[in-house]
Residue, then its C-alpha position, 0 to 999 in steps of 0.5 A: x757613237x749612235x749621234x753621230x751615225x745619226x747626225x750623219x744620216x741627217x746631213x746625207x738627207x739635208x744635202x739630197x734636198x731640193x731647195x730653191x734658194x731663189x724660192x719663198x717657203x711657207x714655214x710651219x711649227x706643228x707639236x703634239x698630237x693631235x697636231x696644232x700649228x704654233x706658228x707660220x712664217x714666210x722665208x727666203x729659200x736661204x734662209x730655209x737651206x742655213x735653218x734646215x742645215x742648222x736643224x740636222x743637229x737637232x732632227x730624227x728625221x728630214x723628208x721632202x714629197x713629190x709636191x717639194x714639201x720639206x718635214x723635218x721631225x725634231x729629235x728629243x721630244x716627249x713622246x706625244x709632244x713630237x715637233x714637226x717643221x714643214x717648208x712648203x714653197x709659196x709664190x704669189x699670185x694676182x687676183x683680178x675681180x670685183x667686189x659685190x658687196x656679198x661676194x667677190x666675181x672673180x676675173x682671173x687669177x695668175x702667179x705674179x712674175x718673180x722679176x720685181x721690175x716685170x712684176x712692178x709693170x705686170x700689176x700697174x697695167x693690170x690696175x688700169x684695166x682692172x679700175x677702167x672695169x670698177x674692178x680691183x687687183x690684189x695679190x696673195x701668196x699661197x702654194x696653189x691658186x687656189x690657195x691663194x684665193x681662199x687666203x684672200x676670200x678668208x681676209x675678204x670675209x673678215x673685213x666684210x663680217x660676212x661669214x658666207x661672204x665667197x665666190x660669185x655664180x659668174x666667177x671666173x674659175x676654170x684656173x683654179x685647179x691647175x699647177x702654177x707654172x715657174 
């Protein structure tokens, strides 16, 4: 009786969701404590509405945040080896800048247009200026922009070998901190 009372209270906290199935989700496995990330993935919002419905079997607890954030806390675990799955949306941002060599001068950066055809046209025309200017145009997937170029720095480093390997004085920033619009 006490599965089904809670299967039931998990499918009323699955249906009060706000999934956008038009969405990309980061999806991350994290167990234990202290908590490690076993795995992460990107899925269409589809696919997070059919996995999360499938998780209410299996969840003690589904939770979204003000940020849109989706945890779910996965039943039947030893104590100190709790599983949480979190769905955190993503979209994709274009990174305009040059590379220094040492560093990167960033010029601007903005989320990606969602419509693959605007997107296709957004990123030639952005190519042309950004290669007439010896620059180069790079996209990265992230919640916010700013973690979308750290995301890109990170690689940026691992390609040059340069651990210090960041931002230019002259980058352009002032974007970086503010919510990316739909």
């Amino acid at each position: 009786m006490t599965v089904t009372t809670d299967h039931a209270r998990m499918k009323e906290a699955f249906a009060a969701l706000d999934i956008d199935d038009a969405a990309t989700y980061r999806m991350a496995i994290a167990e234990g404590s202290p908590v490690t990330v076993l795995s992460e993935d990107q899925m269409p919002g589809t696919t997070v509405r059919a996995l999360l419905r499938a998780q209410t079997w299996l969840a003690s607890a589904i939770e979204q945040d003000a940020t849109g954030q989706i945890s779910v806390r996965l039943a039947g675990q030893i104590a100190d080896r709790k599983r949480t799955c979190t769905f955190t949306k993503v979209r994709e941002f274009i990174i305009v800048g040059q590379c220094q060599g040492t560093g990167y001068t960033l010029w601007g950066i903005a989320p990606a247009p969602t419509n693959p055809a605007r997107r296709a046209a957004v990123l030639e025309e952005i190519g042309v200026d950004a290669a007439d200017a010896f620059g180069s145009v790079n996209t990265e997937f992230g919640a916010t922009p700013r973690e979308a170029l750290d995301k890109f720095l990170a690689d940026m480093r691992e390609q040059s070998g340069l651990d210090e390997y960041g931002l230019t004085a002259d980058s352009q920033t002032g974007s970086l901190d503010e919510a990316p619009t739909s």
